[in-house]
VEXPA-756478 format. One record per residue (C-alpha): residue number from 1; residue in one letter; chain; y, x, z. Coordinates in steps of 0.05 Angstrom, whole numbers, plus 5000, padded with zeros to 4 digits. Last residue first. Example, Ala and Ser with C-alpha at 12.3 -4.5 7.8 and 13.67 -1.06 7.14 Angstrom:
// VEXPA-756478
- 2,s,A,4979,5273,5143 .
- 1,a,A,4910,5246,5156 .
This chain:
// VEXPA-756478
- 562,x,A,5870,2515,8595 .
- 561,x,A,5921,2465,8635 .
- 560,x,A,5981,2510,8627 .
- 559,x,A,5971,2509,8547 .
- 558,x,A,5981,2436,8552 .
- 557,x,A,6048,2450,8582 .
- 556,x,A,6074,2502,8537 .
- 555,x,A,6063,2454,8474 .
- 554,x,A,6010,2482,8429 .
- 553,x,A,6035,2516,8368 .
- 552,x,A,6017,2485,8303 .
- 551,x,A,5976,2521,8263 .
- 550,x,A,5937,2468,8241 .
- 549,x,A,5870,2495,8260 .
- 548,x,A,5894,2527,8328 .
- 547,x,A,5919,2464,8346 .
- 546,x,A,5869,2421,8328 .
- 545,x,A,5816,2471,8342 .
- 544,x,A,5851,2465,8416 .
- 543,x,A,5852,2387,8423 .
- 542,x,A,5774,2378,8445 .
- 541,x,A,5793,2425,8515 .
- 540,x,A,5754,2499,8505 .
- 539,x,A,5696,2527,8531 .
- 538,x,A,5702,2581,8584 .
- 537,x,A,5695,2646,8559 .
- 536,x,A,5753,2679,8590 .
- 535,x,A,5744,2651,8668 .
- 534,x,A,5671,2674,8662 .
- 533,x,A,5675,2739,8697 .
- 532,x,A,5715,2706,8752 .
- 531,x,A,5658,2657,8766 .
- 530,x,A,5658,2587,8745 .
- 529,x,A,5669,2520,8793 .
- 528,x,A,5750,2531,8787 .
- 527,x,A,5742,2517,8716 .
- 526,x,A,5695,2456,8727 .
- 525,x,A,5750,2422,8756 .
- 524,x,A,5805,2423,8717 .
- 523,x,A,5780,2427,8662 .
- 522,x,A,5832,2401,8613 .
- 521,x,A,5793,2349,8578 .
- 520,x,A,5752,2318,8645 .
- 519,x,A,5722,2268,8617 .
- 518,x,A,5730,2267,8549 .
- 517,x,A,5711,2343,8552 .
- 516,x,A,5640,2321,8566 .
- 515,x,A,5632,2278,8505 .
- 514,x,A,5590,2219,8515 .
- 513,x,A,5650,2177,8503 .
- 512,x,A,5668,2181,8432 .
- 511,x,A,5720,2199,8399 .
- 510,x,A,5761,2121,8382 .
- 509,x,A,5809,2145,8330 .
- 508,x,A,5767,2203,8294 .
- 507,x,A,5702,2167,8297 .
- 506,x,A,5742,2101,8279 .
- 505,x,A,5752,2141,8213 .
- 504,x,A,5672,2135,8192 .
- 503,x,A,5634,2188,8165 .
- 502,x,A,5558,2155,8140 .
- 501,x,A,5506,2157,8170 .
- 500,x,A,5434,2137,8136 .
- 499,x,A,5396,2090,8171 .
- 498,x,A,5343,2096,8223 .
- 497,x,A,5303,2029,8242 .
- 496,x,A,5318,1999,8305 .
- 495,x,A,5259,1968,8351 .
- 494,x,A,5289,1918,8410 .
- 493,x,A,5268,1897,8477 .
- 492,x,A,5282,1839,8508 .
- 491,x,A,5252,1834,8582 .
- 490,x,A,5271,1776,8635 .
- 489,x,A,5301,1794,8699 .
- 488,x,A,5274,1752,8760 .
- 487,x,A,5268,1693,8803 .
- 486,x,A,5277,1656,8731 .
- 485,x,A,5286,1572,8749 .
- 484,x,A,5351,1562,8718 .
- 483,x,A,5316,1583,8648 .
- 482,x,A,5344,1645,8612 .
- 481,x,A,5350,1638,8528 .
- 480,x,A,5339,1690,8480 .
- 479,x,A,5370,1692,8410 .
- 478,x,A,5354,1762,8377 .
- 477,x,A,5398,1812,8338 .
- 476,x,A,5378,1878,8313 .
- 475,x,A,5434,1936,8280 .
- 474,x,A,5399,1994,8234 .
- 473,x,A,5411,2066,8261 .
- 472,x,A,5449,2114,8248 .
- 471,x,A,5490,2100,8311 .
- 470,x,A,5460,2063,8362 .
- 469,x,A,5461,1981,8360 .
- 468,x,A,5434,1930,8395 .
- 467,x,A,5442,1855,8394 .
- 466,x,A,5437,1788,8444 .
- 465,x,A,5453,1716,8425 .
- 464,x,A,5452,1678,8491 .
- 463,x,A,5422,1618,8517 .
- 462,x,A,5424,1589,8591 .
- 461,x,A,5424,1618,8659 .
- 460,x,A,5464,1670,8680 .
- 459,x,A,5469,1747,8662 .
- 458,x,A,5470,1818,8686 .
- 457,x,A,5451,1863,8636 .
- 456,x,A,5399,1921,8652 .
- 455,x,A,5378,1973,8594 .
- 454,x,A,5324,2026,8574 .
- 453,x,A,5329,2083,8519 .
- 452,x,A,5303,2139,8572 .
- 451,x,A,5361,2163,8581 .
- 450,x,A,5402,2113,8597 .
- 449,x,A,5425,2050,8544 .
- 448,x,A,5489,2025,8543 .
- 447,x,A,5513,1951,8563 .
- 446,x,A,5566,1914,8527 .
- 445,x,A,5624,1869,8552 .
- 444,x,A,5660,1827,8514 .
- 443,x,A,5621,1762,8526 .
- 442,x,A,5623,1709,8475 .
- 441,x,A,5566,1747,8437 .
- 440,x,A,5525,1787,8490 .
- 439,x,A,5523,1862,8462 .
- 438,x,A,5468,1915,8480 .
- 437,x,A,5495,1992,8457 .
- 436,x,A,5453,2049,8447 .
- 435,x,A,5474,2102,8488 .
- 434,x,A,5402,2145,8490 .
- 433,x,A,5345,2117,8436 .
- 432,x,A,5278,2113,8461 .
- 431,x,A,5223,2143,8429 .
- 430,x,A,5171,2094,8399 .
- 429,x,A,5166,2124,8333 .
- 428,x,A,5199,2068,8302 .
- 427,x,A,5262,2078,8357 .
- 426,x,A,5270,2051,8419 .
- 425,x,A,5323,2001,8457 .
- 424,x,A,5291,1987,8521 .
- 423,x,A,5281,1929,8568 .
- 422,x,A,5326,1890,8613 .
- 421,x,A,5351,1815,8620 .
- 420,x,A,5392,1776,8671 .
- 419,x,A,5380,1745,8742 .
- 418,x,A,5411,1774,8812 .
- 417,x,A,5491,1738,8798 .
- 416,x,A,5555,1736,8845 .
- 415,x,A,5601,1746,8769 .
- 414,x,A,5586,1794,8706 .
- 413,x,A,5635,1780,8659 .
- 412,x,A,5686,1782,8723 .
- 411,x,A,5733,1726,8752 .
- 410,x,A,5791,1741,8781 .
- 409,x,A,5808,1694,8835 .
- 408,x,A,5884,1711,8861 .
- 407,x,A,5910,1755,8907 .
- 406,x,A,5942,1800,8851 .
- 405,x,A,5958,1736,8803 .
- 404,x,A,6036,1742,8817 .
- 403,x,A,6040,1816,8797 .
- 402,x,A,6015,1785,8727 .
- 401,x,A,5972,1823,8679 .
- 400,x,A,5915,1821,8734 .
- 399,x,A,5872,1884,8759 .
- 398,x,A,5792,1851,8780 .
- 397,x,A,5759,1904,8733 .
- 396,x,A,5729,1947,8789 .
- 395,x,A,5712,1877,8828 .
- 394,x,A,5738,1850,8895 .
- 393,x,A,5715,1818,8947 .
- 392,x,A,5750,1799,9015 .
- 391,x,A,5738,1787,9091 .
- 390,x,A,5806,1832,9118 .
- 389,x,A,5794,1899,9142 .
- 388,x,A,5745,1955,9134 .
- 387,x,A,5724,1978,9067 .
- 386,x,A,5647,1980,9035 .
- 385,x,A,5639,1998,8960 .
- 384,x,A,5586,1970,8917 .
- 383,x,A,5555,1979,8864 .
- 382,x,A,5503,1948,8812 .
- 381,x,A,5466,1972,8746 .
- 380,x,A,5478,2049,8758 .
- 379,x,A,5451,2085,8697 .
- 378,x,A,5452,2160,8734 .
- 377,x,A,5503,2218,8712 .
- 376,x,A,5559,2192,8691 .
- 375,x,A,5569,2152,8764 .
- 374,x,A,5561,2212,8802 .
- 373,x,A,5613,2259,8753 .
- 372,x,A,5661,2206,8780 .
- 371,x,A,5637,2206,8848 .
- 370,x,A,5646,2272,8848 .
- 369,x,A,5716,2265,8812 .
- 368,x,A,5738,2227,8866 .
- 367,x,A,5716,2261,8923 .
- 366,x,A,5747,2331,8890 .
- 365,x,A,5821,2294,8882 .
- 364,x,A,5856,2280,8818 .
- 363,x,A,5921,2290,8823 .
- 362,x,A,5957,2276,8759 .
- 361,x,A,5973,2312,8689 .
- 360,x,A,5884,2289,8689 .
- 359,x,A,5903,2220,8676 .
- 358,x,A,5943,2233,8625 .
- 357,x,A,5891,2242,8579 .
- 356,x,A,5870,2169,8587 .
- 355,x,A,5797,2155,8611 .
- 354,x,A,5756,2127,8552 .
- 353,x,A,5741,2063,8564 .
- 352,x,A,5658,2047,8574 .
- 351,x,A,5664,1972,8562 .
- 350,x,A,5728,1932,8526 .
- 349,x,A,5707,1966,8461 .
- 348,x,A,5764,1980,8412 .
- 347,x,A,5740,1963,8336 .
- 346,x,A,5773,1905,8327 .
- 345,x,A,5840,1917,8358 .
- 344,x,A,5862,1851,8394 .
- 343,x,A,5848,1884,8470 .
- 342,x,A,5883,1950,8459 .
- 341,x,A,5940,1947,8502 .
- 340,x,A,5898,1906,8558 .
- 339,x,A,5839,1947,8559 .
- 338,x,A,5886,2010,8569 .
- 337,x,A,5931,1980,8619 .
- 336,x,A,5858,1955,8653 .
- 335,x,A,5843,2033,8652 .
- 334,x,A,5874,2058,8717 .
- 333,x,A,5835,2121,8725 .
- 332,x,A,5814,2121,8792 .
- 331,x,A,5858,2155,8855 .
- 330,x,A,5876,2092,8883 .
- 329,x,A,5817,2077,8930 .
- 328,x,A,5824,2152,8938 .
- 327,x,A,5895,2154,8977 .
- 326,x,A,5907,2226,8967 .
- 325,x,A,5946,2250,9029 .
- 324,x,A,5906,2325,9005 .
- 323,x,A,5862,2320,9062 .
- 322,x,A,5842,2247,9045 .
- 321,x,A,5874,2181,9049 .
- 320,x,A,5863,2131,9109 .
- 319,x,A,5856,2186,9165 .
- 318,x,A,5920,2177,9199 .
- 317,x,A,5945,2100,9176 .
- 316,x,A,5931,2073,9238 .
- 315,x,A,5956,2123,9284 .
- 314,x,A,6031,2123,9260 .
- 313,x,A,6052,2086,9313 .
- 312,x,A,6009,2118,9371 .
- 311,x,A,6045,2179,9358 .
- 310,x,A,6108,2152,9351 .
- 309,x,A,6114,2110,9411 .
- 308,x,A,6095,2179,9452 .
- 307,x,A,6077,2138,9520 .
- 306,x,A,6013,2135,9522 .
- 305,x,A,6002,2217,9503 .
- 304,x,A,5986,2249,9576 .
- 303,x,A,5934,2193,9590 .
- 302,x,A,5888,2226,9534 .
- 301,x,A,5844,2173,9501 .
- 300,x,A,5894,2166,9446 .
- 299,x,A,5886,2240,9423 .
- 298,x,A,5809,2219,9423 .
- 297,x,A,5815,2162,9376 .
- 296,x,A,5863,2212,9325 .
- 295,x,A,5808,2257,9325 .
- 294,x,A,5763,2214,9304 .
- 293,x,A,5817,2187,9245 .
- 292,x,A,5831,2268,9227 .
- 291,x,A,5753,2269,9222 .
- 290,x,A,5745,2209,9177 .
- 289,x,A,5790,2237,9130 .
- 288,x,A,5753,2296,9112 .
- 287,x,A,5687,2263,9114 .
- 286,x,A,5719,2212,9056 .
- 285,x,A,5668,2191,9012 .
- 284,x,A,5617,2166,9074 .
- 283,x,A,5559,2123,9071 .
- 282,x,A,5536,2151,8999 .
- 281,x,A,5477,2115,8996 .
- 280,x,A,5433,2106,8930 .
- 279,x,A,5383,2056,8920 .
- 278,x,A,5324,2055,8866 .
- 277,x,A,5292,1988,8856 .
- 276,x,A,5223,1966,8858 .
- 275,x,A,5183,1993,8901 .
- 274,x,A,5241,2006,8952 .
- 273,x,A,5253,1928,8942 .
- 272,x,A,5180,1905,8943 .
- 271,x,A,5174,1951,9014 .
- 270,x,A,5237,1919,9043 .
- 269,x,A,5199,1848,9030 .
- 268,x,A,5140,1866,9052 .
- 267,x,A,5162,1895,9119 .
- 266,x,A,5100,1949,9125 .
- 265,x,A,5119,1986,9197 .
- 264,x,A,5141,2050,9146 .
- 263,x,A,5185,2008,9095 .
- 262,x,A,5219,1973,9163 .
- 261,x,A,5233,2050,9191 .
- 260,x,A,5255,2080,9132 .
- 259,x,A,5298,2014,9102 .
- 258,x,A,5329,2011,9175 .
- 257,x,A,5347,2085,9182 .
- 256,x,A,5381,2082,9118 .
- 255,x,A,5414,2013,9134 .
- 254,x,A,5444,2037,9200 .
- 253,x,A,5472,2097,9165 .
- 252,x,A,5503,2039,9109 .
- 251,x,A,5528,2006,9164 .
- 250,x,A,5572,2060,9207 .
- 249,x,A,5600,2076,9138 .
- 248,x,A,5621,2011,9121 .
- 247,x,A,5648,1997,9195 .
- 246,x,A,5687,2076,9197 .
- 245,x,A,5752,2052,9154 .
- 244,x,A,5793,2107,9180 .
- 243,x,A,5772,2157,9121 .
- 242,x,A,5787,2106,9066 .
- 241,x,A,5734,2113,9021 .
- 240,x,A,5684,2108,9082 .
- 239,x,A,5622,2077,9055 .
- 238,x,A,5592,2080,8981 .
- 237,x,A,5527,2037,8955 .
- 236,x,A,5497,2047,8894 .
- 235,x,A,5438,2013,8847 .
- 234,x,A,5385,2038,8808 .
- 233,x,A,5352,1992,8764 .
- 232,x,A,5279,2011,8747 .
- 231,x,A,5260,1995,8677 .
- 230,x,A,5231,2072,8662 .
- 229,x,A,5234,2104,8729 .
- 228,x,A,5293,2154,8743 .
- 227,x,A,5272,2207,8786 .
- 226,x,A,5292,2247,8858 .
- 225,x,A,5253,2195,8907 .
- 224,x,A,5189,2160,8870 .
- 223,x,A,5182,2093,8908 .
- 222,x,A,5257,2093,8915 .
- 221,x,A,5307,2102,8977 .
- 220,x,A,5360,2163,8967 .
- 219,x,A,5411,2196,9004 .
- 218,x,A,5473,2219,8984 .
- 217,x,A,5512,2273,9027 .
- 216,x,A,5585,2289,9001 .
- 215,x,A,5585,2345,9036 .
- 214,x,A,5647,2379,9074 .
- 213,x,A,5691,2432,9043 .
- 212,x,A,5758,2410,9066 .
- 211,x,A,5778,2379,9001 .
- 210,x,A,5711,2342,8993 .
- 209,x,A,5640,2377,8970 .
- 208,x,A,5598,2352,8914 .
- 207,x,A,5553,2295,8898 .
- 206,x,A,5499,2329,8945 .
- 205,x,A,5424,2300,8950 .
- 204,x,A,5378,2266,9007 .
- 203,x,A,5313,2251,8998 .
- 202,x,A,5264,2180,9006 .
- 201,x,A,5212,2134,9000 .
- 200,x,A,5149,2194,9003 .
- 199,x,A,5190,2234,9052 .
- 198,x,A,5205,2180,9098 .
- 197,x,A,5214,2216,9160 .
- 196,x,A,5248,2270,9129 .
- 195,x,A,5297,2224,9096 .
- 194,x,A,5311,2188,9164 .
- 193,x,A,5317,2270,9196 .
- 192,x,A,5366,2288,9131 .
- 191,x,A,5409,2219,9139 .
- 190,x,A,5416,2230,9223 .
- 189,x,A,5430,2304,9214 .
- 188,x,A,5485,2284,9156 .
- 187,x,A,5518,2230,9203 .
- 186,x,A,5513,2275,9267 .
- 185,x,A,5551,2333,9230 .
- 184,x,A,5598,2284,9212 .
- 183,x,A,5615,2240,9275 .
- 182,x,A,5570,2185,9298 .
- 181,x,A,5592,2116,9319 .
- 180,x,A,5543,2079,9368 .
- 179,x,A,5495,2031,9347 .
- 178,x,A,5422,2057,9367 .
- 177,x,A,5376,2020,9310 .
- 176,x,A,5310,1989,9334 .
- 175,x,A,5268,1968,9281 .
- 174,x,A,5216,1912,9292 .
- 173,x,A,5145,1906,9298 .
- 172,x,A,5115,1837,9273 .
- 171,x,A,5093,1780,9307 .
- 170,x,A,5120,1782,9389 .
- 169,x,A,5182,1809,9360 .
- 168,x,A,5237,1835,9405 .
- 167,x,A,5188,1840,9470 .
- 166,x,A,5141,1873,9430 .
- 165,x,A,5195,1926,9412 .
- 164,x,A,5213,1930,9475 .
- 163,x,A,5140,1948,9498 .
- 162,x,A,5127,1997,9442 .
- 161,x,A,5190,2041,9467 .
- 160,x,A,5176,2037,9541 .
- 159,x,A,5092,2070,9521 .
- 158,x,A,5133,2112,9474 .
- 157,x,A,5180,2140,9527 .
- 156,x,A,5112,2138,9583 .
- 155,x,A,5073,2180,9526 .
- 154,x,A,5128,2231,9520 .
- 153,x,A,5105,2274,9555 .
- 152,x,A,5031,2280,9525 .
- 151,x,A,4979,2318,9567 .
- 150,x,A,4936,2372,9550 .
- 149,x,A,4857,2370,9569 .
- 148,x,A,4842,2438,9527 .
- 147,x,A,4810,2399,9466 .
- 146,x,A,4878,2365,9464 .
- 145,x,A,4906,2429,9446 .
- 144,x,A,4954,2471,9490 .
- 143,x,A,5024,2487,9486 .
- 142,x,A,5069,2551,9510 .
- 141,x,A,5057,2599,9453 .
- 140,x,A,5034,2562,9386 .
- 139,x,A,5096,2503,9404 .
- 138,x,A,5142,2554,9423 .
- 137,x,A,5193,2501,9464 .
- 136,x,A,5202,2570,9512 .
- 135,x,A,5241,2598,9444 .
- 134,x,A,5293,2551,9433 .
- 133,x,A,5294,2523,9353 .
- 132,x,A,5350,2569,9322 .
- 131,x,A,5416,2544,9323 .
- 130,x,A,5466,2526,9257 .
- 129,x,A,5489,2467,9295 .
- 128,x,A,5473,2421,9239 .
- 127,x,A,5399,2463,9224 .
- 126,x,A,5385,2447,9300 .
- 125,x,A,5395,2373,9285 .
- 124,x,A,5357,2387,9218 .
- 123,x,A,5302,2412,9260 .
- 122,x,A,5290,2359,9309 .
- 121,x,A,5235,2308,9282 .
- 120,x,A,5197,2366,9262 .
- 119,x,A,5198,2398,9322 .
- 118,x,A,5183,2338,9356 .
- 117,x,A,5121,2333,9313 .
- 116,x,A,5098,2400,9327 .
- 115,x,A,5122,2399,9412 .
- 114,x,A,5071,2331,9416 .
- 113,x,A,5008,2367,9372 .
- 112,x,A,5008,2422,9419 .
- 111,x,A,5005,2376,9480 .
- 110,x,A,5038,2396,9548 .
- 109,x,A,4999,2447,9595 .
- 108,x,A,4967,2426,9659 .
- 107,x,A,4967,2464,9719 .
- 106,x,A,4921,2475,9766 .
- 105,x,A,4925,2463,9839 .
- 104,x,A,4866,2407,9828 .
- 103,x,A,4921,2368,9786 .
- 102,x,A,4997,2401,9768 .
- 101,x,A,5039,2370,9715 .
- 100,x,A,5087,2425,9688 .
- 99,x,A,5155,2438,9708 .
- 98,x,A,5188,2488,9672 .
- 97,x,A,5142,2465,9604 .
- 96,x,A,5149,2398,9616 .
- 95,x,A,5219,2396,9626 .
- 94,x,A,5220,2423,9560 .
- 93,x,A,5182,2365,9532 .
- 92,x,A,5223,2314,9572 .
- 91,x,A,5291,2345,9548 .
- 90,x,A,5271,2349,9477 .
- 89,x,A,5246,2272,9480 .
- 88,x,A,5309,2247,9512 .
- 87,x,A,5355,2261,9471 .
- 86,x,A,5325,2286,9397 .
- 85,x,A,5405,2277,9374 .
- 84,x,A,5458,2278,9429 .
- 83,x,A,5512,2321,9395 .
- 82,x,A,5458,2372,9383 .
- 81,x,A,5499,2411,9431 .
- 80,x,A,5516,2350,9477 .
- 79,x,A,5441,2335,9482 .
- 78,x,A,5429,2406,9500 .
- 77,x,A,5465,2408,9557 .
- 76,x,A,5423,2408,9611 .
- 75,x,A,5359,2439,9577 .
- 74,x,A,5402,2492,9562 .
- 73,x,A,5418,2503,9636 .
- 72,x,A,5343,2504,9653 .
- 71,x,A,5311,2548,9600 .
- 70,x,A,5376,2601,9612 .
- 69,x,A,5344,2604,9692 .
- 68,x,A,5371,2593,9753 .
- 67,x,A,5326,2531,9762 .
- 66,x,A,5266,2554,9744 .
- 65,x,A,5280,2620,9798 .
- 64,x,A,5310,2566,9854 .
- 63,x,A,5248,2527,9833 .
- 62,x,A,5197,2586,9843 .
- 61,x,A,5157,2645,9817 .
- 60,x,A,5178,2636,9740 .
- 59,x,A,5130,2647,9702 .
- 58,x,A,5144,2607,9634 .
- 57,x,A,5080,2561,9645 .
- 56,x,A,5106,2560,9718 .
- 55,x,A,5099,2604,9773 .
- 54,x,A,5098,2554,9809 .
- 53,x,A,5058,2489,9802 .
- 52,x,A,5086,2410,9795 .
- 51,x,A,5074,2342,9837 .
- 50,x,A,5111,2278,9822 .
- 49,x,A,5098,2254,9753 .
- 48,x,A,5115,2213,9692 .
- 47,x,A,5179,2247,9698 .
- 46,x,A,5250,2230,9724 .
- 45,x,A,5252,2280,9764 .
- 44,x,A,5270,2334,9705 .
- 43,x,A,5339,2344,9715 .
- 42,x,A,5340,2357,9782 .
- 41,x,A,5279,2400,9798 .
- 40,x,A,5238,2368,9858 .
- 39,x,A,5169,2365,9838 .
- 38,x,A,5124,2362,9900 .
- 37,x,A,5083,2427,9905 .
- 36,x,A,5007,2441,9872 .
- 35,x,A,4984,2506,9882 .
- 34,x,A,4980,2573,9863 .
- 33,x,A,4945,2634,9882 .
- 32,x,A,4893,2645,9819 .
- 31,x,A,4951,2619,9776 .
- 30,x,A,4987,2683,9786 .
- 29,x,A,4923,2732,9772 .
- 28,x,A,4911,2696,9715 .
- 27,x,A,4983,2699,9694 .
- 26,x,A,4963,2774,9689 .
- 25,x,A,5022,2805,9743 .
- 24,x,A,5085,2839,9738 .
- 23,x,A,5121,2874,9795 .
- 22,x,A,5173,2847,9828 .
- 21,x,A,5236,2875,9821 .
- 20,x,A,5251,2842,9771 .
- 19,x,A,5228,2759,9753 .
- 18,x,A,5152,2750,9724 .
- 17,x,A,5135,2739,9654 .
- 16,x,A,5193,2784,9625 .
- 15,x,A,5242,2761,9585 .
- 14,x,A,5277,2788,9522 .
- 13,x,A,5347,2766,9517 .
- 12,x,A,5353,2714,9458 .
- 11,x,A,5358,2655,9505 .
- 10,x,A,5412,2684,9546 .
- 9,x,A,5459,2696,9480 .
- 8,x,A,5442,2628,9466 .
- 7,x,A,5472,2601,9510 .
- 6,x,A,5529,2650,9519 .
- 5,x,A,5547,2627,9436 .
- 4,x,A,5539,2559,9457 .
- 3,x,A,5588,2553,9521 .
- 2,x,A,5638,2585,9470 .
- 1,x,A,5662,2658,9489 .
C-alpha cells in the first residue's frame, strides 16, 4: 500500500477526543488541569514559541500521544505529497494546532481567518493529488476568531517575508519567484493557485489533452479574463514544444506568477499591459515529453547506471518529441511549398493558406492540432514559442527556397516591430463584419478581421495605402501615414456598403478558409471526440457530395478516412 493511501486511511478513522482506555472527558474538564510545558515536538520547534499545553486542541494527553499520532506523521511529509507546494505555512498551522501556544496555563487557539486563507491558497495542490483537505486543519472546528484572542502562525513567516522584500527594494515591493524546476502536477497546481490569486486578471483554460492524456493548461492575464475586448490584441506565448527543452517552460511559470504578483503590488507598467492586452500562456505543449526527460535526470542520478555508455548517450534526445516520437516543432503543415507554387497566380492569397489535404494522410499529433484548433479560435496578433539551445529567432514563415539560405536572415512582412494600425471593419448598420480582409499595397500579406469586425497589422513608420474587403460587400481604400514618433497603434477604421454577390469560379478553386472541414477534412480528430451513438451521423468530409453527386466511386483510401 502507497505511503498516501495508509495516510490517509489514518486520517479518515474516526477519533476520539481522548486516547482508549481512558475514559473520555469534556475538554473543559481537561483544560481545567493543564498547564503550560516547554515545547519539545520535533517538527514543530521551530515556532514563534517555546511553551505548549497537553491535551492539546486535538486531545491528545501528551507528546509521545501527539507525536504517535496520523496528525503528526502527515504533517512530516506533507510537503513531499503536495510535492512541496503550501511548505512551510501548512506545516506551521498544523503544528499549531498539536502544539498550541500556551499563556496563563491556557491555551491559545490559531486564527480562523489564517487556516481560511491558507485553505484557499492550498486547494488546487490538494485537488493535484486528488486528497481531501486534512481533517484536524478544520478551520470552523479547531480555530478561533480574533474576537477570541487567537494568534496568527504565520505572522513571524510574513513578518521574514516583508523584510526581504524591503531589503530587495527599499522603493517599491518586489516579487519573489522560487526558481526550482517543477514537474507536471506542480506546474498545473502552481498556474491554478497564481490564477486563483488573481481572479479578477486571470483563469486558466484547456487547449486539449496530449497523447498520454495530460492537460494542455492555458492560463490567462487580461483585465476581463475569459473574453475578447473590442480593439484588444491578444497575444500567445508556448513553452516546452520539445519536451526536454524545460528553460521556456520554467520562464513562462515564472512570468505567470510574476504578472499576478507585480499586477497585485500596483507595478504600473505590468498593470497598463494586463489592462491593455490579453496574454495567453501555454508554458508547456509537450507534458508527455517532459516527463520521459525528468525521468531520464533521475535515471542519471542513480550510481548503478554511470557506466551504461548507451544510456547516457541517448539521454539528450529522450523527451524531445512526444509520446508518439512525433517531433512537434515539425508536425505543422508545411505551407511555404504551397506559397511558393502558387505565388504568381492572381487570385492566391499569400495569408491564411489553406492546409493541404495531404496533410492529414500524415501523423498529426493531439498537441498539435490543439494548438491548431487554439490558434482558429482567438485573433492572436503576436506569438511566440520558447526552445532551449542556441541564441536564435526565427519566424513561422522564415522556410527558404534554397537549402543553402537555411541559416540565413529571413526577413518577415512583419519584422522586430510594436507600432501599426487597428480598428474595425463594420457594416452601415454599425455591425461588424467577421473575416474581412485589410491589405497593405507592396506588402502581400493581409490581416482578417475577428469576431467582432476589429483588426491589428503590424507596421513601420511611413505611408501606406490600406483597403478592406468582405465579400458582398463594396471594397474601401484609404492612404494613412505612421510618424517615427507613434508610441502606439494608430486606428483606421473602415464602413463597407453591401453589394450584390455574384458566383465567382475562384470560389470553387480557392474554397474558402472559414470552413471547418478545411481544417481537418477527414476528421480525424473530432471523430474519435463523438460518442458511439454518433459515429453514423457524423458530418461528412467537403469531397463526398462530389463523389456521391457524380457518381464516381470514391477511391478505397479516402473512404478509409470517413
Amino acid at each position: 500500500m502507497k505511503l498516501e493511501a495508509l495516510l490517509l486511511l489514518l486520517l479518515w478513522t474516526p477519533r476520539c477526543w481522548c486516547a482508549p482506555p481512558q475514559t473520555c472527558h469534556s475538554g473543559e474538564e481537561l483544560l481545567a488541569t493543564a498547564a503550560c510545558t516547554e515545547l519539545n515536538l520535533g517538527y514543530c520547534n521551530d515556532l514563534d514559541y517555546s511553551r505548549t499545553i497537553f491535551p492539546n486542541i486535538l486531545g491528545h494527553q501528551s507528546r509521545v500521544e501527539a507525536e504517535s499520532g496520523a496528525e503528526y506523521l502527515l504533517l512530516s511529509v506533507i510537503h513531499g505529497l503536495l510535492n512541496r507546494e503550501c511548505s512551510p505555512e501548512i506545516r506551521l498551522v498544523g503544528c499549531s494546532v498539536l502544539a498550541p501556544p500556551c499563556q496563563d496555563n491556557k491555551m491559545v487557539k490559531p486564527c480562523h481567518s489564517t487556516c481560511e486563507v491558507l485553505r484557499k491558497d492550498c486547494s488546487h495542490a490538494f485537488e493535484a493529488i486528488e486528497m481531501a483537505w486534512p481533517y484536524f486543519l478544520d478551520c470552523d472546528r479547531f480555530f478561533a476568531s480574533d474576537q477570541e484572542g487567537c494568534f496568527d502562525p504565520l505572522a513571524g513567516l510574513k513578518a521574514k517575508q516583508e523584510l526581504a522584500l524591503a531589503s530587495l527594494s527599499p522603493v517599491e515591493p518586489s516579487t519573489i519567484i522560487q526558481f526550482t524546476y517543477t514537474s507536471n502536477s506542480q506546474m498545473y497546481s502552481l498556474l491554478k493557485r497564481t490564477a486563483a490569486k488573481c481572479s479578477h486578471i486571470s483563469h486558466v483554460y484547456s487547449i486539449g489533452r496530449s497523447t498520454e492524456g495530460r492537460d494542455l493548461l492555458v492560463i490567462e492575464f487580461t483585465n476581463k479574463p475569459g473574453q475578447h475586448e473590442l480593439l484588444e490584441p491578444e497575444i500567445k506565448l508556448v513553452g516546452n514544444m520539445h519536451g526536454n527543452e524545460v528553460l521556456g517552460r520554467q520562464l513562462l511559470i515564472y512570468l505567470a506568477q510574476y504578472l499576478c504578483s507585480e499586477y497585485n503590488l500596483g507595478n504600473q507598467r505590468i498593470q497598463t499591459i494586463i489592462n491593455s492586452t490579453r496574454i495567453h500562456i501555454l508554458a508547456s505543449m509537450n507534458p508527455d515529453g517532459y516527463e520521459l526527460a525528468s525521468s531520464e535526470v533521475e535515471d542519471n542520478n542513480e550510481q548503478d547506471l554511470h557506466n551504461q555508455e548507451g544510456h547516457l548517450l541517448n539521454g539528450w534526445t529522450n523527451g524531445r518529441s512526444n509520446a508518439q516520437n512525433i517531433d512537434l516543432n515539425r508536425n505543422f503543415p508545411d505551407l511555404t511549398s504551397v506559397f511558393y507554387r502558387n505565388r504568381r497566380s492572381r487570385h492566391y492569397r499569400t495569408d491564411h493558406i489553406p492546409i493541404p489535404d495531404g496533410y492529414w494522410f500524415g501523423k498529426v499529433a493531439p498537441e498539435t492540432y490543439a494548438v491548431m484548433k487554439w490558434i482558429r479560435s482567438l485573433p492572436f496578433v503576436q506569438s511566440a514559442s520558447l526552445h532551449g539551445g542556441e541564441l536564435v529567432v526565427s519566424y513561422p514563415f522564415d522556410f527558404s527556397r534554397h537549402s543553402q539560405e537555411e541559416r540565413m536572415f529571413s526577413p518577415t512582412p512583419d519584422e522586430q516591430v510594436h507600432r501599426g494600425i487597428k480598428g474595425e471593419v463594420k457594416d452601415t448598420a454599425g455591425n461588424g463584419i467577421k473575416g474581412a480582409t485589410v491589405s497593405v499595397r507592396g506588402i502581400r500579406k493581409d490581416v482578417t478581421t475577428a469576431e467582432d469586425g476589429d483588426y491589428w497589422r503590424l507596421l513601420n513608420p511611413g505611408t501606406y495605402i490600406l483597403t478592406a474587403t468582405a465579400k458582398g460587400y463594396s471594397k474601401v481604400s484609404k492612404r494613412v501615414h505612421l510618424p517615427h514618433r507613434m508610441n502606439k497603434a494608430g486606428r483606421v477604421d473602415f464602413v463597407l456598403v453591401k453589394e450584390p454577390v455574384e458566383p465567382d469560379l475562384d470560389d470553387h478553386l480557392f474554397p474558402t478558409v472559414d470552413s471547418w472541414d478545411r481544417f481537418d477534412p477527414y476528421n480525424q480528430f473530432e471523430r474519435y471526440s463523438a460518442g458511439d451513438e454518433d459515429i453514423g451521423r457524423q458530418e461528412k468530409p467537403w469531397w463526398w457530395n462530389y463523389f456521391s453527386q457524380s457518381g464516381i466511386s470514391a477511391p478505397t483510401w479516402l473512404l478509409r478516412n470517413v
